[in-house]
C-alpha positions as CSV (number, residue, x, y, z in Angstrom):
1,X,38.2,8.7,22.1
2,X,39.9,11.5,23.8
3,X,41.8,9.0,26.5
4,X,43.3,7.3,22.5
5,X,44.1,11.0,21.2
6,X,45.7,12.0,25.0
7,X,47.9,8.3,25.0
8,X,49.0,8.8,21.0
9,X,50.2,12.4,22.1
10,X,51.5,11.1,25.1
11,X,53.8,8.7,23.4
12,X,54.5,10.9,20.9
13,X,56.3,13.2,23.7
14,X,57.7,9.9,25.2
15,X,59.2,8.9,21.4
16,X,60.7,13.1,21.3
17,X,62.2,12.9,25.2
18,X,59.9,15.5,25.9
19,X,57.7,13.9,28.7
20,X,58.4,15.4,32.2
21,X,57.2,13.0,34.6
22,X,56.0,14.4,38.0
23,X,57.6,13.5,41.6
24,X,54.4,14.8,43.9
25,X,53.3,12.8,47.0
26,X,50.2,10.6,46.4
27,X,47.5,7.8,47.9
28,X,48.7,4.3,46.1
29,X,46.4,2.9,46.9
30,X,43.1,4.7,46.0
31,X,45.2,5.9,42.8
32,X,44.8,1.9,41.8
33,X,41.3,2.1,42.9
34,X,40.1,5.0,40.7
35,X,41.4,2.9,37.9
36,X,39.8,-0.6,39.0
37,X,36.6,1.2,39.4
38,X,37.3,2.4,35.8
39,X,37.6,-1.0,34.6
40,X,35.3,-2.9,36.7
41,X,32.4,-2.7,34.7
42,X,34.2,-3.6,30.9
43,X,35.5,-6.8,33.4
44,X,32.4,-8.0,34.7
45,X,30.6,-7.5,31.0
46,X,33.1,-10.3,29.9
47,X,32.4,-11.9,33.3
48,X,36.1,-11.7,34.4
49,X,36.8,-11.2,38.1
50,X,38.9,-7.8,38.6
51,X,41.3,-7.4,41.8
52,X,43.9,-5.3,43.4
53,X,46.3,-7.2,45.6
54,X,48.2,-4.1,47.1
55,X,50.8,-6.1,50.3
56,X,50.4,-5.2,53.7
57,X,54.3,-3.7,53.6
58,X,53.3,-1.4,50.7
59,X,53.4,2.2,52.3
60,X,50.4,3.9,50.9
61,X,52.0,7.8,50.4
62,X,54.1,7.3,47.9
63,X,56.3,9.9,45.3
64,X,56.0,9.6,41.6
65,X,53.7,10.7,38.8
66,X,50.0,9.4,39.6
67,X,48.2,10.2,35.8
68,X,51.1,8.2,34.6
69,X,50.8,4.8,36.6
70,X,47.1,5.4,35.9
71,X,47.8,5.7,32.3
72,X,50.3,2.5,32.8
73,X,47.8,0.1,35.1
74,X,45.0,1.2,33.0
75,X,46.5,0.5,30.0
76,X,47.8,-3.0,31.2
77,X,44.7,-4.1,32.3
78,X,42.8,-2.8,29.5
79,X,44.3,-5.5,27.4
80,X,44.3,-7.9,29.8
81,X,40.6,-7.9,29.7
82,X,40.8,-7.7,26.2
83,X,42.6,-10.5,25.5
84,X,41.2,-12.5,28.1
85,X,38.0,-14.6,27.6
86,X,37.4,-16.0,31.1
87,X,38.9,-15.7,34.7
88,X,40.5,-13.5,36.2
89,X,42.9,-10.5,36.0
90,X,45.1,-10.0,39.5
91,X,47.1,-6.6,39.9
92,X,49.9,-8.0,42.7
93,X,51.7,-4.6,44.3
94,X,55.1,-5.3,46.2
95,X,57.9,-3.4,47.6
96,X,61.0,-3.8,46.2
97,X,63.5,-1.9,49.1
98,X,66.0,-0.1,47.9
99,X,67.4,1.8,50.9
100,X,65.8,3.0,54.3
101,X,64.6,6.1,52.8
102,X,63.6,4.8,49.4
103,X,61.4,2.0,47.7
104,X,60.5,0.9,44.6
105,X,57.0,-0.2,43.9
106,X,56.4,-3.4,41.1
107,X,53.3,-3.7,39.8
108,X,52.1,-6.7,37.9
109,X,49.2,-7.7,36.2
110,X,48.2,-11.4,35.8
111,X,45.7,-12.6,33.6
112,X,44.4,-16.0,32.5
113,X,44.3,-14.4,29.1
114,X,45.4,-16.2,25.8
115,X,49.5,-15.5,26.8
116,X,52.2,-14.4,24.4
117,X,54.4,-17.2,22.7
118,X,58.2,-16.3,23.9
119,X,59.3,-16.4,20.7
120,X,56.9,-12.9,20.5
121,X,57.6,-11.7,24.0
122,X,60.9,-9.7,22.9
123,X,58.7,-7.1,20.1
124,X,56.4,-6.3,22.7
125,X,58.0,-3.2,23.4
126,X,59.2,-2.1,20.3
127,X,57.0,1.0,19.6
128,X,54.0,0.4,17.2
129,X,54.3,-3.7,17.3
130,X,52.3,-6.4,18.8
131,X,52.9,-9.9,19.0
132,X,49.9,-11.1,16.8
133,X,48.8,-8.6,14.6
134,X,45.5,-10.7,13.6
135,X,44.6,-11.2,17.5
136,X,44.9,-6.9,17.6
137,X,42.6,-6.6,14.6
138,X,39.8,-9.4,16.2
139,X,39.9,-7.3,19.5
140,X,40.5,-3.4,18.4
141,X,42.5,-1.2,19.8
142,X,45.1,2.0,19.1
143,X,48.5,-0.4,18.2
144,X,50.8,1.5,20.3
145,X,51.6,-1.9,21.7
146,X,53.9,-1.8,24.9
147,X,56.5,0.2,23.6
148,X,56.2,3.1,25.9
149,X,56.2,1.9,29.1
150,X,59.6,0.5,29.4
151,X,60.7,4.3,29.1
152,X,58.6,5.9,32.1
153,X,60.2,3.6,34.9
């Protein structure tokens, strides 16, 4: 309950502008391993296979805000396993260069979840919608939707 309370006040800063997002060295990689281990066990309840794909040209000290990619991945993959009734859910980590001194991590998760109609995919981060509503209510879950993490990259 209090991760819900912190992510609605979160969003709510996010919505106001008022979010400072750190820049502080940090571990990638076991960052996105504290939140796999989070997840692992609501994954293999539903019998899903859980893995993190980090690529070999991935440096692993990195500068950004740690809590918040947390907050992002965990997020992500929370309703990945959600909507997902069997297989797997991948997180894939590249590097995307964008000079000799700076690069730009993308993250993705892949699911073999239920997938979002295209005709949906463009209110998925409008703040406070989802694609289907009915499919939200069947699985629970705070309706914040995607809305706020096209604003913290």
């Amino acid at each position: 309950m209090l991760a819900i309370i912190n992510d609605v006040l979160d969003f709510s800063k996010l919505e106001a502008g008022k979010l400072i997002l750190e820049s502080i060295p940090f571990p990638l990689r076991s960052t996105l391993d504290e939140v796999v281990t989070l997840l692992a066990h609501s994954s293999h309840d539903k019998g899903l296979e859980l893995t993190l794909n980090i690529k070999s040209d991935v440096p692993d000290n990195v500068i950004g805000d740690p809590l918040r990619l947390q907050q992002i991945i965990t997020n992500l993959v929370g309703n990945a396993i959600k909507f997902t009734e069997n297989g797997n859910i991948d997180i894939l980590v590249e590097k995307r260069a964008l000079s000799n001194t700076k690069v730009q991590i993308e993250v993705q998760i892949r699911d073999t979840g239920i997938g979002i109609p295209e005709r949906d995919q463009s209110r998925l981060f409008q703040a406070f919608r989802q694609a289907d509503a009915s499919i939200s209510r069947r699985h629970g879950g705070t309706g914040l939707g995607l809305g706020d993490y096209t604003k913290t990259g």
